[in-house]
C-alpha positions in Angstrom: 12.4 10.3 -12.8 12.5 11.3 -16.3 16.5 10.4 -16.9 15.3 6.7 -15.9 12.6 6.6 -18.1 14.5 8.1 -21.2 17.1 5.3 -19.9 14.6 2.5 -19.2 13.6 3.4 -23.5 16.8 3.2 -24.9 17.7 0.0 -22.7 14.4 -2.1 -22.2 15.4 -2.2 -18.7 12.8 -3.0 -16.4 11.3 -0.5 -13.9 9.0 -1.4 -10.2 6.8 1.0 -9.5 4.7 1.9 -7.2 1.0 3.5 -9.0 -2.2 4.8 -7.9 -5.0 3.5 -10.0 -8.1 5.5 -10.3 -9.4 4.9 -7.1 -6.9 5.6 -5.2 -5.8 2.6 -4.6 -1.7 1.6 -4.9 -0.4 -1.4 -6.5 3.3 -2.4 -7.5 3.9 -2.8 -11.3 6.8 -4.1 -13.1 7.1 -2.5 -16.5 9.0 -2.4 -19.4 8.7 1.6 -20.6 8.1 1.8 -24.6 7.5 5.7 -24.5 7.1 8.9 -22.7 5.5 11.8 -23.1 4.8 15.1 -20.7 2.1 13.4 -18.9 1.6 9.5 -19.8 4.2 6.8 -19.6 3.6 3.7 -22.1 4.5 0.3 -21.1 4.3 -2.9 -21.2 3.2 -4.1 -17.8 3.8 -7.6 -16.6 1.6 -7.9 -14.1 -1.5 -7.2 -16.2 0.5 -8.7 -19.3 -0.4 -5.9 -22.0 0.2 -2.6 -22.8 -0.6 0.3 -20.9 -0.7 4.1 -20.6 0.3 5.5 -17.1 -0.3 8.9 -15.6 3.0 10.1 -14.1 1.0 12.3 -11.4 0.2 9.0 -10.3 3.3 7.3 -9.9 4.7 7.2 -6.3 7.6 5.7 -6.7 9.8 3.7 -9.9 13.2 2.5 -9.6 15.5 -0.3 -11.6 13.1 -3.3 -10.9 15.7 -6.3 -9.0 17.1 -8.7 -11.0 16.2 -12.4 -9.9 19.2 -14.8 -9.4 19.3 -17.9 -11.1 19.0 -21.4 -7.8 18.2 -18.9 -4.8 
């Protein structure tokens, strides 16, 4: 996980993930990952549309988000 995140900085490439919020719950995020740290991933996340800080304890699963084709 943290060789695509150090990626995902250098490349603005977009990451889905899969995140527990703080009850528990899981919802999928598409993110673009600004920094990273030991414990916290900062991102912009589009679903909420602003910045935020994630816990990586938290993260179930993040991978390349899919690119969308142009007419399908």
């Amino acid at each position: 996980m943290d060789r695509l995140l150090q990626k995902a900085v250098q490349t603005g490439q977009k990451l889905e993930m899969i995140y527990l919020d703080a009850d528990n719950h899981a919802s999928q995020r598409v993110i673009r990952v600004l920094g990273v740290n030991q414990d916290t991933i900062k991102a912009f996340c589009f679903t909420r549309r602003q910045i935020r800080t994630f816990k990586t304890d938290k993260i179930l699963s993040i991978s390349p988000a899919p690119h969308k084709r142009m007419g399908a």
